[in-house]
C-alpha positions, 0 to 999 in steps of 0.5 A: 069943352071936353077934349078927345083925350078926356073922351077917350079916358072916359071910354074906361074911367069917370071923373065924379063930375061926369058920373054926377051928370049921368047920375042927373041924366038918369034921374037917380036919387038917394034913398031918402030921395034927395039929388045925389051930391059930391058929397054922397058920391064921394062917401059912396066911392069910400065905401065902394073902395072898401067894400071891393078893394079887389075890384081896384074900381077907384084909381087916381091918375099917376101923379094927378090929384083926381080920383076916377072911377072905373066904368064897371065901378060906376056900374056898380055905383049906379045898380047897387050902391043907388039902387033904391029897388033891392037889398043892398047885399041881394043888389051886390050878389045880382051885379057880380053875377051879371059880371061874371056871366058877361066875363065868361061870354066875352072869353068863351070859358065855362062857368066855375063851380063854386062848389065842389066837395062835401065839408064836415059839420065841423069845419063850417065854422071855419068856412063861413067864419061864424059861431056853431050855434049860428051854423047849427041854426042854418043848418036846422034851418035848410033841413027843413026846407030840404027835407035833409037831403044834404045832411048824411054820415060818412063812413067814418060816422063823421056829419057831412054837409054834402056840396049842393047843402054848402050851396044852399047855405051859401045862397040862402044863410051866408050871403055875404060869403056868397058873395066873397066867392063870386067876387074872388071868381069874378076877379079871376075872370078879370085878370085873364080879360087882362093877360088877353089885351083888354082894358081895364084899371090902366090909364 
């Protein structure tokens, strides 16, 4: 029997067996097909917790034993870590974009931009942590589908990567760091949802 302060905690944290039942509900499986079981939930959770510590979505209550999952963390579970329809990277990038537009709606603030200066050549080993010839192939790679445009010389004679071909790059090369962006921008949101009053990762 589920008592009214297990519903109310469930209003914002599932335990792994409720999430299980939902799961069961929902009719979800694994991607080899089969029922998902403790086991799996819990290996998916570890994954989850390390994939987005940020997210703070795997919380254990003060002095308790029990792990619980964040409902936005079960949200994720259920749309990308189960999600048999999507690349798991493209199914990770479309959650936090969902996230961040449901964010901005609730608080009534305009969208970021996540990019919004021109970065030398040079420099886009650093940002995107990656080997020059793989950024020279990228970059070879949105020239062609761009006809060049975002590619030009300062005055300094200096390769510049305008801010829309960092986007494109982003978006298009380097999912995983868009990916990063909208997870750090998501969390910014996050934070204010909080100083506003609103529950989140506090039993």
């Amino acid at each position: 029997m589920i008592t009214n302060s297990e519903k109310e905690t469930e209003k914002f944290f599932l335990s792994y067996t409720s999430i299980l039942k939902k799961f069961k509900q929902l009719n979800m499986k694994t991607k080899s097909n089969k029922e998902i079981t403790h086991k799996d939930l819990r290996r998916a959770a570890d994954f989850m917790e390390e994939k987005h510590p940020s997210c703070r979505w795997k919380c254990k209550k003060a002095n308790g034993k029990r792990y619980y999952i964040l409902i936005e963390g079960y949200y994720w579970l259920t749309l990308v870590y189960f999600n048999n329809a999507k690349s798991f990277i493209d199914a990770d990038i479309d959650f936090f974009i969902a996230r961040i537009n449901q964010y901005e709606k609730l608080l009534s603030v305009e969208p970021k931009v996540l990019w919004n200066t021109d970065v030398p050549r040079k420099d886009l080993v650093k940002y995107f942590n990656r080997k020059y010839d793989t950024i020279r192939k990228a970059i070879a790679k949105m020239n062609k589908a761009t006809d060049g445009k975002y590619k030009y010389c300062n005055e300094n004679k200096q390769i510049m990567i305008s801010k829309e071909g960092i986007e494109w790059l982003c978006k298009n090369c380097f999912k995983q760091k868009y990916l990063k962006l909208l997870e750090e921008y998501k969390m910014e949101l996050t934070e204010e949802y909080i100083k506003r009053g609103f529950p989140y990762d506090i039993f």
